[in-house]
Short mmCIF file of the C-alpha atoms (twelve columns), coordinates in Angstrom:
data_MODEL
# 
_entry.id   MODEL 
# 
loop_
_atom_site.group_PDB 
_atom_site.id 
_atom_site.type_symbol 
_atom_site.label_atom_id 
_atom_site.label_alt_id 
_atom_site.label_comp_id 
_atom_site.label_asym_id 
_atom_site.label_seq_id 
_atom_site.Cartn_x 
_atom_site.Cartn_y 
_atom_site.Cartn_z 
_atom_site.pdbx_PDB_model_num 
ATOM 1  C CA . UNK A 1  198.001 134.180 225.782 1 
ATOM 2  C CA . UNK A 2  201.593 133.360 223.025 1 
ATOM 3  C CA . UNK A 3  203.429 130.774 223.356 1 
ATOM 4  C CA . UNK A 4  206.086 131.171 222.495 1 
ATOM 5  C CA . UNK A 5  209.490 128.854 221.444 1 
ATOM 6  C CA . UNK A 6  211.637 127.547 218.425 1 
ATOM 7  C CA . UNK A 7  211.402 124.619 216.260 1 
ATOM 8  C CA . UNK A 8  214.105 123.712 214.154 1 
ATOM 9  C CA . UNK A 9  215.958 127.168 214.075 1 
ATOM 10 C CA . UNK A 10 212.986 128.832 213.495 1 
ATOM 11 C CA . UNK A 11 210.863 130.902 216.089 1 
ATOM 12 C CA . UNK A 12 207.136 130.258 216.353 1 
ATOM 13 C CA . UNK A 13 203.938 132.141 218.299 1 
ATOM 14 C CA . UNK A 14 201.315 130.048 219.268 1 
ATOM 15 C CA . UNK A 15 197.632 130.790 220.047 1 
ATOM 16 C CA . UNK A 16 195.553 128.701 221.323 1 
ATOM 17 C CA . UNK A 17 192.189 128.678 220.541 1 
ATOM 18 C CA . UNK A 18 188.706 126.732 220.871 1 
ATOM 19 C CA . UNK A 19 187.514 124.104 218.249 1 
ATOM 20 C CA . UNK A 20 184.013 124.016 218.032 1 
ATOM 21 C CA . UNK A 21 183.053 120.170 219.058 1 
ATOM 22 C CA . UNK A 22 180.105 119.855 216.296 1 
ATOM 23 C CA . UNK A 23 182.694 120.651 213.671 1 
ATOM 24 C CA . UNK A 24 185.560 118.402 215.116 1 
ATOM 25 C CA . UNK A 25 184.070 115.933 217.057 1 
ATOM 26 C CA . UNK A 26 186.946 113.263 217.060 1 
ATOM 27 C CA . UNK A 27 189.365 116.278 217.857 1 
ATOM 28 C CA . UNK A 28 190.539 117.852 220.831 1 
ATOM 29 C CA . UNK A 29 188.300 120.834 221.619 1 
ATOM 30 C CA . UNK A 30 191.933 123.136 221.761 1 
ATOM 31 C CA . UNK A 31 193.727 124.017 218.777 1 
ATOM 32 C CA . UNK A 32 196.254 126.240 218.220 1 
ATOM 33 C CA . UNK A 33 197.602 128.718 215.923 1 
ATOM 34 C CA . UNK A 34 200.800 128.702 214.877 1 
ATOM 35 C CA . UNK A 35 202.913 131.122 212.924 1 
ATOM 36 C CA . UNK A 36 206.743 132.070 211.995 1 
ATOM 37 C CA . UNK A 37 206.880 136.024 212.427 1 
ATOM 38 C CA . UNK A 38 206.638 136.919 208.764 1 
ATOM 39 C CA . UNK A 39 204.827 133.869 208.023 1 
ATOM 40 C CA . UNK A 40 201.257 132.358 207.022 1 
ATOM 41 C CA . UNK A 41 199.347 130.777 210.091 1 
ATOM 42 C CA . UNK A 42 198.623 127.467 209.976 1 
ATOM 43 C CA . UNK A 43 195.887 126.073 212.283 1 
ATOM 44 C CA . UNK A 44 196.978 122.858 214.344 1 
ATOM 45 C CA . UNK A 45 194.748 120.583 216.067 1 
ATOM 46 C CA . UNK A 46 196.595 118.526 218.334 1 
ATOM 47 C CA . UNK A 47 195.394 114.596 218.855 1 
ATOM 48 C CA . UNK A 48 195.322 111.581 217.435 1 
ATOM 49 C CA . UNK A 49 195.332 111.945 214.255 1 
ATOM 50 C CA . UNK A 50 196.530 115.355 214.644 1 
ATOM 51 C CA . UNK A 51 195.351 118.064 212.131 1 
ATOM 52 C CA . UNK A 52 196.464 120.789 210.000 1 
ATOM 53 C CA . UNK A 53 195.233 123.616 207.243 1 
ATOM 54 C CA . UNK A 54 198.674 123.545 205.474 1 
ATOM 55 C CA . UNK A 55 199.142 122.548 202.218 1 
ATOM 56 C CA . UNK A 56 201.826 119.940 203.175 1 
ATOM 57 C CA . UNK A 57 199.330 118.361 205.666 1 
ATOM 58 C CA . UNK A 58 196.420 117.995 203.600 1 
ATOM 59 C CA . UNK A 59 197.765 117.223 200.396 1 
ATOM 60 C CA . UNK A 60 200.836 114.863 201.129 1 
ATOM 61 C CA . UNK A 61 200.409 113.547 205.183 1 
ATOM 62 C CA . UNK A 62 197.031 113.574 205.683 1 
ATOM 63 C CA . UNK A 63 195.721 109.795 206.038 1 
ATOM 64 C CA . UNK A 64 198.853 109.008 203.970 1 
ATOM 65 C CA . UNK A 65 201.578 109.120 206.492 1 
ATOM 66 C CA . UNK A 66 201.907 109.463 209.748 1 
ATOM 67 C CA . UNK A 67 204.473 111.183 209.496 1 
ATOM 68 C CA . UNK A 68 203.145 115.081 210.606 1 
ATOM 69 C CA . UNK A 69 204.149 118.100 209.168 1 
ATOM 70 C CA . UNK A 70 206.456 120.985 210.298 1 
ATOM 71 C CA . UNK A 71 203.346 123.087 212.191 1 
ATOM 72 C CA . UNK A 72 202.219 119.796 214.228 1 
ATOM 73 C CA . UNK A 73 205.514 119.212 215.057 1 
ATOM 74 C CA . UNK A 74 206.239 122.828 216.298 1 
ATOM 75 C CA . UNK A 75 203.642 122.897 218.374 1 
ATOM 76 C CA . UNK A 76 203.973 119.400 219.952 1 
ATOM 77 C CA . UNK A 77 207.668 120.763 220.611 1 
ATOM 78 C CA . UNK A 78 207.063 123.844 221.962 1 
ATOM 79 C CA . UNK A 79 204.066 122.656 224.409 1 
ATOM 80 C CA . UNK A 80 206.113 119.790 225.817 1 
ATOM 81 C CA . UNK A 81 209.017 122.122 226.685 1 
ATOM 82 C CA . UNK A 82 206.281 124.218 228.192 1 
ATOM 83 C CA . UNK A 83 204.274 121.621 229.962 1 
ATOM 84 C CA . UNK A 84 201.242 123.284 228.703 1 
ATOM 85 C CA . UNK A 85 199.119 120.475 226.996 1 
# 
């Protein structure tokens, strides 16, 4: 099932989908998939740290800031205003 809902003036879908726990097992076993219509998805696995397969995540936030990008953000966002979790 979408979700979805706008982050900063821009409108997002989101999927959710299963992680696989052997692969990610520090993660959350949901992640979700989130995309701008028009746009690249970016797979976004919400926790602590949270994680994403953008460029901008893995090449200038991750385990340097923690500070996330645009995608975790969006997601975080849009679920809160949903309740969903």
């Amino acid at each position: 099932m979408a979700i979805h809902g706008f982050y900063d003036g821009d409108r997002y879908i989101i999927h959710p989908f299963d992680t696989d726990p052997r692969t990610h097992p520090s993660k959350p076993t949901r992640g979700y998939r989130a995309q701008r219509p028009g746009g690249e998805p970016h797979n976004v696995l919400i926790g602590t740290p949270p994680d994403c397969d953008c460029e901008d995540f893995i090449y200038s936030r991750d385990g340097i800031t923690p500070v996330p990008c645009r995608h975790v953000l969006a997601v975080r966002k849009i679920l809160n205003e949903r309740g969903s979790k």
